[in-house]
N, C-alpha and C positions, 0 to 999 in steps of 0.2 A: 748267884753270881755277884761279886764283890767288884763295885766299882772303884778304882783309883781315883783318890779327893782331885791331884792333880800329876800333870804326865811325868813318868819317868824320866830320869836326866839320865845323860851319863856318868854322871858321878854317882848315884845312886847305883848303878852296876857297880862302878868299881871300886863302893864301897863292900856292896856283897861278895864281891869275887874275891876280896882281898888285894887288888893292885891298884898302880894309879891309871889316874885318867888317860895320860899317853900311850898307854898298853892297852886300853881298851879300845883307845881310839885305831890302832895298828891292827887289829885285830879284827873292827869291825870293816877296815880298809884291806883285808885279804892280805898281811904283810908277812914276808917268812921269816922275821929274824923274830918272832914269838916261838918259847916253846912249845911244843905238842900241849901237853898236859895243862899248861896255863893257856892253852887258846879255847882248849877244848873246856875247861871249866867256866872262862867266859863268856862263851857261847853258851855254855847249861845255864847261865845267870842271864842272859839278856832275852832267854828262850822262856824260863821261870818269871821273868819281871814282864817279859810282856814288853821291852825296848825297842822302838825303832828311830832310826837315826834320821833327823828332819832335811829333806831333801835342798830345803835353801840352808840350812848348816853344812853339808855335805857341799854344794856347788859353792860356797866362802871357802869352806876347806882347800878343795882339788880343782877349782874352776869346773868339776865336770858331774852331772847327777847318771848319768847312761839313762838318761830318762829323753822318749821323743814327743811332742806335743802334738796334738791332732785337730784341727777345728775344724769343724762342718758345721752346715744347717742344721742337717734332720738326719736322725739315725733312725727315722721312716723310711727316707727316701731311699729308693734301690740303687740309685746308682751309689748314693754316700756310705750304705751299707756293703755294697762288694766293695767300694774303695779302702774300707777299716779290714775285710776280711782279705786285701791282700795286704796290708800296713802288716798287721797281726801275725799274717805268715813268715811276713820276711823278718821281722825282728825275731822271731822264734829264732831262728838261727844266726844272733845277734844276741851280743850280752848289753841288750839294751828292753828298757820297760816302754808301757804307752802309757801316755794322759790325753782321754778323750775332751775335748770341750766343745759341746754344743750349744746352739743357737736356739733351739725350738721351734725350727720351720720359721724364721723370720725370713720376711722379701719387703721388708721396706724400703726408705732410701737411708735409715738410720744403720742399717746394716753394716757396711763398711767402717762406721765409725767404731761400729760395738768388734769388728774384725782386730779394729787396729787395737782395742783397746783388751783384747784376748791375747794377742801378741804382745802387747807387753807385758802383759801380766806374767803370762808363762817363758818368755825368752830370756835368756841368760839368768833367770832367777833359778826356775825349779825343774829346766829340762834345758838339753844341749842343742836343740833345735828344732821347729816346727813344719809341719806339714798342713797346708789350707788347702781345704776342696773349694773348687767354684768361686774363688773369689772375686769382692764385688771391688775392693780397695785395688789402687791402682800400685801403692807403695806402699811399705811397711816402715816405721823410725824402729829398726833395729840393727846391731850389730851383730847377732847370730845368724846362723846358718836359718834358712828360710825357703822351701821347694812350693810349690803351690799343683795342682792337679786340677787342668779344664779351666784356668782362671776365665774371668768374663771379658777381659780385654788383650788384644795383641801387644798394646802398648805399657805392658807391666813389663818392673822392671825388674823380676825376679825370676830364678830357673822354674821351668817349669815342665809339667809332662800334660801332652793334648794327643787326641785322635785324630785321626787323618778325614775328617767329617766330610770335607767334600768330594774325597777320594770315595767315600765308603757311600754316600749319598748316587754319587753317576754311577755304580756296582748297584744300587737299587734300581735305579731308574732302566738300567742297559737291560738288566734282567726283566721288567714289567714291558719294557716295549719288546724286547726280544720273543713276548708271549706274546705280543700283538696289540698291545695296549695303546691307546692315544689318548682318552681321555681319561688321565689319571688327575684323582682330590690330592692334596698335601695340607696333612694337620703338623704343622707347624711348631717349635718349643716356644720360648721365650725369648721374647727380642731383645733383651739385655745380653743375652749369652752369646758367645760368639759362635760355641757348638751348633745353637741351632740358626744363625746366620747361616754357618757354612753349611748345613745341610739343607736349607732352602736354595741357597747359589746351586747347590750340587744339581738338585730340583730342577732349577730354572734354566741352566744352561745345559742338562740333559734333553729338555724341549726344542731348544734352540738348535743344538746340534743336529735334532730329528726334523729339522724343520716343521714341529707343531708349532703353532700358535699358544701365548700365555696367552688362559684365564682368567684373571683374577677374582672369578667366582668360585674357581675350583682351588683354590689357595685360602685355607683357614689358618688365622696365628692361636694357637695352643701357649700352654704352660709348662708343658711335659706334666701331666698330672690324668688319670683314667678320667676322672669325672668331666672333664673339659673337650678328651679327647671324644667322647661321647658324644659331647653336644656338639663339637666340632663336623663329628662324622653327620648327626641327625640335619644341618644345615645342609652337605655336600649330596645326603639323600634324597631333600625335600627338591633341588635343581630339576628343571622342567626335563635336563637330561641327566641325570644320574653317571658320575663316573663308571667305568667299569672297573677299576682298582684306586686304593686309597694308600698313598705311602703315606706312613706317621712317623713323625720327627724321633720318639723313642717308644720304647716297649707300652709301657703303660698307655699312652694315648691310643696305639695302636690295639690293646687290649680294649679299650673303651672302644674305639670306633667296631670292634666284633659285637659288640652289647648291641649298639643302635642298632646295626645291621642285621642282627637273628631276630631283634624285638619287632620289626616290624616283617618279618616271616620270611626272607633273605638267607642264603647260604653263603655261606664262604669255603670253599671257592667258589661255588658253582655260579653264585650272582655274579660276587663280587671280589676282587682277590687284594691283600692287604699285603702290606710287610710294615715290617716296625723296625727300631733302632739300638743298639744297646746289647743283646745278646742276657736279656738277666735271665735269672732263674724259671721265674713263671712261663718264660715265652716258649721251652722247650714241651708245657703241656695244653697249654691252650689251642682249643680249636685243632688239635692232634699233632701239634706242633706249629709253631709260628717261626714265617718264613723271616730274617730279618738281619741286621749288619752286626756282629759283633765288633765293638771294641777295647774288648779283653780289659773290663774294668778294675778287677782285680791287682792285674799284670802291671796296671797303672800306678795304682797304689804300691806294687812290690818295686818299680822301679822309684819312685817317687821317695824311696826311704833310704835305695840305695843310692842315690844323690844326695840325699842328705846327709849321710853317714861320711860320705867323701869330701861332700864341705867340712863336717866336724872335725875331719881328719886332717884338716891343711891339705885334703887332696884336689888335684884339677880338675873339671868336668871335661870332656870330648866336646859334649852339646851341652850349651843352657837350657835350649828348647828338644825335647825328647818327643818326636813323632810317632803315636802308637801307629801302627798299621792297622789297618779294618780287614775283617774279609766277611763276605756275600754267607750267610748259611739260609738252604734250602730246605725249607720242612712242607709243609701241608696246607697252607695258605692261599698259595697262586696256582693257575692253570690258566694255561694258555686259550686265546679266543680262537671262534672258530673263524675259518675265510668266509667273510662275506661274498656268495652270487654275484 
């Protein structure tokens, strides 16, 4: 394989092709007034040379790359990965590309800053506008189009798409007391997030409506992460009284809290009966299915692109703020207690 000293220009095409630069550049811009036969011979030369056309040349050209930006943390994490596989669906049927940029699992407090400093890198340079998951920044200094998905605060001042967290949260709670449940654990996400705010409120004023008493023994703050959700559960088991159900803030902690609970010789349901949050992948085989909230993470991501698509367009939004809906899915987790004598 023969490497090129240095990159193809376009005028190097349209020296091979035989024409000038204007016609190659008409050409590589989809234009109709090129003939057949000279379009299609530029294209066998830009196809032969290996030419592609530099996306910050291309948005100086046309103001426009059809290129969307995507920032996340972690393209570990389950939730940022269903939200790319619904980004990815929905541009498919879109004459538009993606640019993934990720963080590496950062949760510092520098985060925000290295946010703002991804957005401008990518905004109006080399894509027509961005899509941020989870975001920790409250504002962005940009003039493009900008959606955000789950940001961490109410007080952002950009369109965004969120779940219905403490709708979907009292749907968890109605369903473990409707089994008979009173002393239910809650592992908790991360107190920075608003999602899992709202799903502790959902928690706590599910109690309150049942006239239970708050424990705050039976209240553990999680990360949304297995490993935590784990040690979160092993605390909630070692309690002089052990809850009889443990609702987890998402899938994965909820996944952890099944670990402590079978390690120490516990079934589920039969001990102890669990839900989790999120609806991901894993949870429809764990444990013969895990009972838990979906909020159509994907669905998130597919609406999130098409807001975006509508700002690009000089179109108006309905809502700045897009409420997913949750709904309750029942799998193999809970069982109801028995009447106490």
């Amino acid at each position: 394989m023969k490497f090129a000293k240095s990159p193809i220009t376009i005028q190097d095409v349209a020296t091979a092709a035989g024409v000038s630069v204007s016609t190659v550049s008409r050409v590589l811009n989809d234009k109709v007034d090129v003939a057949p036969e000279t379009f299609e011979k530029v294209q066998r030369v830009i196809e032969e040379l290996g030419y592609t056309s530099s996306l910050a040349a291309k948005s100086m050209r046309s103001r426009k790359t059809n290129v969307i930006g995507l920032v996340l943390h972690d393209l570990e994490q389950s939730f940022c990965l269903n939200v790319v596989r619904g980004v990815n669906r929905a541009i498919e049927q879109m004459d538009y590309d993606l640019l993934v940029y990720t963080g590496g699992n950062s949760r510092d407090r520098s985060w925000a800053v290295r946010e703002r400093q991804y957005v401008s890198l990518l905004n109006g340079s080399i894509t027509d506008g961005i899509i941020v998951v989870t975001p920790t920044a409250e504002t962005f200094s940009t003039h493009y189009p900008l959606v955000a998905v789950d940001p961490h605060l109410d007080s952002a001042d950009f369109p965004a798409v969120i779940a219905t967290n403490h709708v979907g949260a009292l749907a968890a709670m109605e369903y473990l007391l409707g089994l008979g449940h009173r002393r239910i654990g809650f592992i908790g996400g991360r107190p920075d997030l608003q999602s899992a705010v709202r799903r502790l409120q959902g928690y706590q004023d599910s109690l309150r409506q049942a006239n239970i008493p708050l424990d705050p023994d039976l209240i553990q703050i999680g990360d949304f992460t297995q490993e935590t959700g784990y040690r979160c559960a092993q605390k909630l088991l070692a309690l002089p009284v052990r809850p009889t159900a443990i609702f987890a803030a998402n899938d994965k902690s909820a996944i952890g809290a099944i670990e402590a609970i079978t390690e120490i010789g516990l079934k589920v349901p039969e001990d102890i009966s669990v839900v989790g949050f999120d609806n991901i992948e894993e949870a429809s085989f764990v444990n013969g299915g895990l009972t838990t909230v979906d909020q159509f993470i994907s669905d998130m991501g597919r609406v999130a692109v098409e807001m975006l698509i509508n700002l690009i367009q000089n179109q108006p939004l309905e809502n700045r703020l897009f409420r997913m809906p949750t709904k309750l899915i029942v799998r193999n987790t809970c069982r109801a207690l028995e009447p106490e004598n």
